[in-house]
C-alpha positions in Angstrom: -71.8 80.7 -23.7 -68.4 80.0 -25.2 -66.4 79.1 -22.3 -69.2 76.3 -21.9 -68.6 75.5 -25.1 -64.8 74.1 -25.1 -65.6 72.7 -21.8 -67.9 70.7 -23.8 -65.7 69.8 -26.4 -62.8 69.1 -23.7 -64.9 66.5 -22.3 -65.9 64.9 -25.4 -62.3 64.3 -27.3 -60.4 63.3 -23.9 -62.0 60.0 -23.8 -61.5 59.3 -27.9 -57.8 60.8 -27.4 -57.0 58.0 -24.5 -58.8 55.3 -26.6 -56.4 56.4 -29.6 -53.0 56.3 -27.6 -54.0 52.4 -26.3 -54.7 51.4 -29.5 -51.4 52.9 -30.8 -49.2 51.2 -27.6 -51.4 47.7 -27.6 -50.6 46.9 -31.2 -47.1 46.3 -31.5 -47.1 44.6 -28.6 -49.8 42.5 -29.7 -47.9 41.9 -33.0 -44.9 40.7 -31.2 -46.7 37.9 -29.1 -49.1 36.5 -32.3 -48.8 33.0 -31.5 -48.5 32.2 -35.1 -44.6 34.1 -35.5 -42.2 31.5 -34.9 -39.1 32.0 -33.3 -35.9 30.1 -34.1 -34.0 28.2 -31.5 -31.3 25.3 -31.6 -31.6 21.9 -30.1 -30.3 18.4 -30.0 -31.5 15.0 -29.7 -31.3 13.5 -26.7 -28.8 10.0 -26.4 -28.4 7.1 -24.3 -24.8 6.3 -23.2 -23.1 5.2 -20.0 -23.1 7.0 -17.1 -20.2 8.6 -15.6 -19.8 10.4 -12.0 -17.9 13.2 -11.7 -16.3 13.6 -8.4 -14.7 16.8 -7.6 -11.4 17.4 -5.5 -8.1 19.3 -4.3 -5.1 18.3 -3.2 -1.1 19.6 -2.8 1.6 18.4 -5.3 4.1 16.7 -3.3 7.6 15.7 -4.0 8.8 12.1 -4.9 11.1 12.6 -2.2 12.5 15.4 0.5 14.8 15.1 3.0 15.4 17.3 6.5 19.7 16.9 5.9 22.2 16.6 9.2 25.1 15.9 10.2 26.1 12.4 11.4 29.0 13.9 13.9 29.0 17.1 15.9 31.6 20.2 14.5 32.3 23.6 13.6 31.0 24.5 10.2 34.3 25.2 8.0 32.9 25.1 4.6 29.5 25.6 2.6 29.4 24.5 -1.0 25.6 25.1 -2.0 23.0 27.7 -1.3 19.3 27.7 -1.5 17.7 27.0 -4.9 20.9 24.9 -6.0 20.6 22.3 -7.9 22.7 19.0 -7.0 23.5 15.9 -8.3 23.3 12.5 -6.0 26.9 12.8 -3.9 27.6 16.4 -4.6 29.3 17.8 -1.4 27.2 20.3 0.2 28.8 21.0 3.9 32.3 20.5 5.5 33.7 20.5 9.2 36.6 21.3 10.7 38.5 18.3 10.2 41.7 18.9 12.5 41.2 17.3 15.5 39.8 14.0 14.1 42.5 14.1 11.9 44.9 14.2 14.3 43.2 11.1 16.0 43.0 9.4 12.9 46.4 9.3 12.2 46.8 8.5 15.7 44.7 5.3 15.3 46.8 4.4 12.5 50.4 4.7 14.2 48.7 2.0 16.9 48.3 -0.1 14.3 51.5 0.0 13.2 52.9 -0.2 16.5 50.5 -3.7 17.0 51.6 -5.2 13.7 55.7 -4.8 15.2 54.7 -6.1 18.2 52.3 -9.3 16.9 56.0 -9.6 14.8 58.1 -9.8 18.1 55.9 -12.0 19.7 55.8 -14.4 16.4 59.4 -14.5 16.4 60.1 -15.0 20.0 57.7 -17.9 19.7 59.3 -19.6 16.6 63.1 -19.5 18.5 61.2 -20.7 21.6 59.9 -24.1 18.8 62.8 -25.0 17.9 64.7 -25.0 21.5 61.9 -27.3 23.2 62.7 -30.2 21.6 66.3 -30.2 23.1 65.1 -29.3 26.5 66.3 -26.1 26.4 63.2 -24.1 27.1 60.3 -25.9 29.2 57.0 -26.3 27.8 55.2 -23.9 29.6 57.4 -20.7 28.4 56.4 -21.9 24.9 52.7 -22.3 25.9 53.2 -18.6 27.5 55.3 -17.1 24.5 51.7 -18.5 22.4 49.2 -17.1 24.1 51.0 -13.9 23.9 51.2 -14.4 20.1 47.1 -14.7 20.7 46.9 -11.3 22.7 49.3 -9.6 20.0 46.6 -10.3 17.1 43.6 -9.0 19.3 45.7 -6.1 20.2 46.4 -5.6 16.0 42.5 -6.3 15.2 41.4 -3.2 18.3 44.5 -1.0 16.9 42.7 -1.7 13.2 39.1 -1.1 14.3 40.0 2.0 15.9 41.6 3.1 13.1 38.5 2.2 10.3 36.3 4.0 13.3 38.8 7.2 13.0 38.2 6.9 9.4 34.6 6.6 9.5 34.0 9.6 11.5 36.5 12.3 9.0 34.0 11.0 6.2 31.1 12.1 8.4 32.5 15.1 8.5 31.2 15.9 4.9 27.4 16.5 4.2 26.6 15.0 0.5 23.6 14.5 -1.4 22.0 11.7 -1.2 19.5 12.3 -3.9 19.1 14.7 -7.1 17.3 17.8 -6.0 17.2 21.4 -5.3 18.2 22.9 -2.0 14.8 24.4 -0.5 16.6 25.7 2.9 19.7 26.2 4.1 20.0 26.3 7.8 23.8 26.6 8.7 26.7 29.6 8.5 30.6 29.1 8.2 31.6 28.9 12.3 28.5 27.6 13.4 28.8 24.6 15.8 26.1 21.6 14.6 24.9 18.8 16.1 23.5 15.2 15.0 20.1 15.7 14.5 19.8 19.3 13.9 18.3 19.7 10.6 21.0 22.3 8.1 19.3 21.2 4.6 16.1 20.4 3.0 16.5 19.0 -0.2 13.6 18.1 -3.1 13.0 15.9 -5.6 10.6 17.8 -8.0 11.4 15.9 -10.9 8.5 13.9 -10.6 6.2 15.6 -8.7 2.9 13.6 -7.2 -0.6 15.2 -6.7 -2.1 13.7 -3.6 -5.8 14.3 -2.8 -8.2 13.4 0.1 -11.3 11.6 -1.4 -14.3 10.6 0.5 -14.5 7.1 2.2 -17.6 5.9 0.1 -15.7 6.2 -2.6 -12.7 4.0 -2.0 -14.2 0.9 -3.5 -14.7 2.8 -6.5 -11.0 3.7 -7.4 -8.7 1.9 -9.0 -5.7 2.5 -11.3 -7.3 2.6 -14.6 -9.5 5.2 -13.3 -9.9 7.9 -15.5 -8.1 11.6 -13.9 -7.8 15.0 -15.0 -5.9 17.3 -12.6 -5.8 21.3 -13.1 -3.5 23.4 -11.6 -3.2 27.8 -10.7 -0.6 28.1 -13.3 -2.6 26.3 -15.9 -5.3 28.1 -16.1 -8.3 26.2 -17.3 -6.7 23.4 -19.2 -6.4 19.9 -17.6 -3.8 17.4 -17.7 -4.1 13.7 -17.6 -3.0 11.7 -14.0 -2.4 8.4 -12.9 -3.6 6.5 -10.0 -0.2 5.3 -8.0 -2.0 4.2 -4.7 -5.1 4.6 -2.5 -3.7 4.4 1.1 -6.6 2.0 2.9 -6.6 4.0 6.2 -9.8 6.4 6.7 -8.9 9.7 8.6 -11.3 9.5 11.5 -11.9 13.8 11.3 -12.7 13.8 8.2 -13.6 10.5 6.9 -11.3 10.5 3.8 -8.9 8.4 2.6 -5.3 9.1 0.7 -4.8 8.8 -2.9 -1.8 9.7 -4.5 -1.3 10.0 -8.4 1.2 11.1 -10.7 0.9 13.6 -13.5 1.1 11.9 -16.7 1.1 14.8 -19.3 3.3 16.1 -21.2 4.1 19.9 -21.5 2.8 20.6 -18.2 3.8 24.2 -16.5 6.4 24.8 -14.4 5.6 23.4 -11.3 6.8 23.8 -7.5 6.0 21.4 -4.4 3.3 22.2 -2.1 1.2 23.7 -5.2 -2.2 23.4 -4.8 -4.1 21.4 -7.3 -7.6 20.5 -8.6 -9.1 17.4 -10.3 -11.5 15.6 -11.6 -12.5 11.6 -11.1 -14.5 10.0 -13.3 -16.6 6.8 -11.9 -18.3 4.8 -13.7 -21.5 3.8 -12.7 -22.2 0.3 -14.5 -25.4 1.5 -16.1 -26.9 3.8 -19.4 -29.4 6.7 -19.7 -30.8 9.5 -21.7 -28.5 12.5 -21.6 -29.3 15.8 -23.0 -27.0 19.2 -22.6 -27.1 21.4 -18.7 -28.8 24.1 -21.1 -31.6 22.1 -22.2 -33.1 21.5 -18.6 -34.7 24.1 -16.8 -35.4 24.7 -13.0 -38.1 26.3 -11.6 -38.0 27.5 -7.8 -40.9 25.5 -6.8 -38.6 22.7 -7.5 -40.3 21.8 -11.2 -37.4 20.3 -13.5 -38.9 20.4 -17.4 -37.1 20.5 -21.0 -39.2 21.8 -23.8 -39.7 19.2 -26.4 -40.0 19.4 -30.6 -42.5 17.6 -31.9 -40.3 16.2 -34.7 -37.1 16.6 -35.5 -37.6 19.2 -39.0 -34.2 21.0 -38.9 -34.5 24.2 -40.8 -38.0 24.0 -41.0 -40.9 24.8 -38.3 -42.5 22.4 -35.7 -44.4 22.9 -32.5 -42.8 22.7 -28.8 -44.4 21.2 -25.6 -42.6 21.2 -22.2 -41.8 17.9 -20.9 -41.4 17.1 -17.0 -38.2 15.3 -16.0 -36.3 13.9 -13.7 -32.6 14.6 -13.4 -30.1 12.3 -11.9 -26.1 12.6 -12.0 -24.5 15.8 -14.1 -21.2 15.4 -16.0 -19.3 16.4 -19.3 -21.6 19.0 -20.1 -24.5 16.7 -19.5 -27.3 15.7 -17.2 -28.8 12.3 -17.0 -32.7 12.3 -17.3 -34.1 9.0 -15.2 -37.7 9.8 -15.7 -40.0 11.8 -18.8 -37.8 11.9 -21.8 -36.6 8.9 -24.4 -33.4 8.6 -26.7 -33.8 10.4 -29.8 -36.5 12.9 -28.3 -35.0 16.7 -29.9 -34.9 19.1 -27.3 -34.2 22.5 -26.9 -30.7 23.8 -25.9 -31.1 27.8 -27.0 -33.9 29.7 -26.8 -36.0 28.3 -24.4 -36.2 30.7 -22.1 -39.6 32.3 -22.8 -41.9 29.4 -24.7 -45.2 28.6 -24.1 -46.7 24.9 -25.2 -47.7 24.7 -28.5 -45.4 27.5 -30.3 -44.5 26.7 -33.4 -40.4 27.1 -33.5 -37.9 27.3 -36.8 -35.7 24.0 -35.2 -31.7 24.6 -35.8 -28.7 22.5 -34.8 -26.7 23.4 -32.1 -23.4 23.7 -32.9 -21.1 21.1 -32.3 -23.7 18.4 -32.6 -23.3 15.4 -34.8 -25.2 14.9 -38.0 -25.0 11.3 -38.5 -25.9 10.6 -35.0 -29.3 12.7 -35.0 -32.8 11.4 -36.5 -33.8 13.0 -38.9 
């Protein structure tokens, strides 16, 4: 029966023809995980070297100093001399008023004087002729005593007349606006034939010469800060690159909100960008924490989500050359430059793997290579 037949032969190569195609997919794969291939990977030895905390924060660039700018007398604007985003020198003039009418009452004041001075004269001379006739009994005593005391009143009268004149004075200066600082005009808040008043703010005018970066740093760390603290400050226009800072002063009052205290610092760099007040900045405090531990790089450590930390481990340190791995359980304390402190399963000296360490298993033999960067003379081996 023929159609048997193949059915026959069907049914005996389908099992040999599956057997074939696992053979055919299971070897490579096989091949590629022979525990005997090694694999090459870079690594570094692990160091011990002081511990430094890395304390992240932000802050605003603030000017050196800023001033709201008024007027000291009230007036009709008559003349603007700067405009927003001038630059001044200290004293430049920046606003006049309408000096008429105090004008008028200065030179007022100062024909009063004149007119006391003539009169304080009269009364001196009418006293002298009154001097000379007492001793012949020409004039009694008490016209002479009358004629001085009116000398007296004369001199008060010149001193008011004087006064009011200075105070005259005094007020046409204050009818000028100067700068009392080197600066650029931020705002301008006044027109030509606007009527101002003392204490009405027409200027704001900034110091950004020397601009300061002031930050808000957590309470607990306030005993920790001082002015040779290390500082690296970042800012939007700079991109990634950092710029040295100074500590000027930590302000000793805690902010009850948010428990943070005030330090200000001042930008010590040279060739820094372009920079405006109210910037927002970024930077970095380095702590130190008084005590030394094994380091090794962030990409040597590896965190599992059950919470295992582990680093995997070469058995010696044969650079070029192959030697087995093992991974090591550690425990991982403070993180900075690059680096993360181990506290607990790892000594100084110990290689460990920073590339390639991804899919190891313990006991895989590894071709060990230097990670770039690392130093030589500082490695064993």
């Amino acid at each position: 029966m023929p159609r048997t037949a193949c059915q026959l032969l069907a049914l005996f190569y389908r099992p040999l023809t599956a057997a074939l195609l696992a053979v055919t997919i299971t070897v490579p794969f096989t091949q590629a995980q022979d525990p005997g291939t090694a694999i090459t990977v870079e690594g570094v030895a692990a160091t011990q070297r002081p511990v430094v905390e890395t304390i992240p924060v932000t802050g605003t660039l603030t000017p050196p100093r800023q001033a709201m700018l008024s007027v000291e007398v009230a007036g009709m604007v008559n003349k603007l001399h700067v405009d927003v985003g001038d630059r001044v020198e200290a004293g430049t003039p920046l606003l006049e008023l309408d000096r008429e009418l105090n004008g008028i009452a200065r030179d007022a004041a100062l024909a009063g004087v004149e007119q006391a001075r003539e009169a304080l004269a009269e009364s001196r001379r009418r006293l002298g002729e009154a001097q000379a006739l007492v001793g012949d009994n020409y004039i009694s005593e008490t016209e002479v005593l009358a004629l001085t005391s009116q000398v007296r009143i004369r001199e008060a009268e010149l001193r008011a007349a004087q006064i009011e004149a200075e105070r005259q004075s005094a007020l046409l200066r204050r009818h000028r606006v100067k700068a009392p600082f080197t600066g650029a005009i931020a705002q301008r808040m006044a027109e030509l034939g606007e009527w101002v008043e003392p204490g009405v703010a027409l200027f704001e005018l900034v110091d950004a010469r020397r601009l300061r970066a002031d930050f808000e740093v957590p309470q607990r760390f306030y005993g920790r800060i001082g002015e040779q603290t290390p500082l690296q400050v970042q800012f939007d226009a700079s991109g990634t690159r950092r710029f040295p800072a100074q500590v000027l002063h930590k302000v000793p009052l805690s902010r009850s909100g948010a428990r943070t205290f005030l330090l200000r610092t001042e930008i010590t760099g040279e060739r820094t960008p372009e920079l405006i007040a109210g910037m927002s900045v970024s930077a970095t405090l380095r702590l130190g924490t008084e005590r030394t531990a094994v380091v090794v790089p962030r990409d040597a450590v590896i965190r599992y989500p059950d919470g295992r930390v582990t680093v995997w481990m070469a058995a010696e340190a044969n650079w070029g050359g192959e030697t087995p791995v093992r991974e090591q359980p550690v425990k991982t304390g403070l993180g900075f430059d690059g680096l993360i402190e181990i506290e607990e399963g790892l000594g100084p000296g110990t290689v460990v793997v920073t590339r390639g360490n991804e899919g190891l298993r313990d006991g895989q033999r590894v071709i060990l290579q230097r990670a770039a960067g690392q130093d030589r003379e500082s490695t064993p081996g």
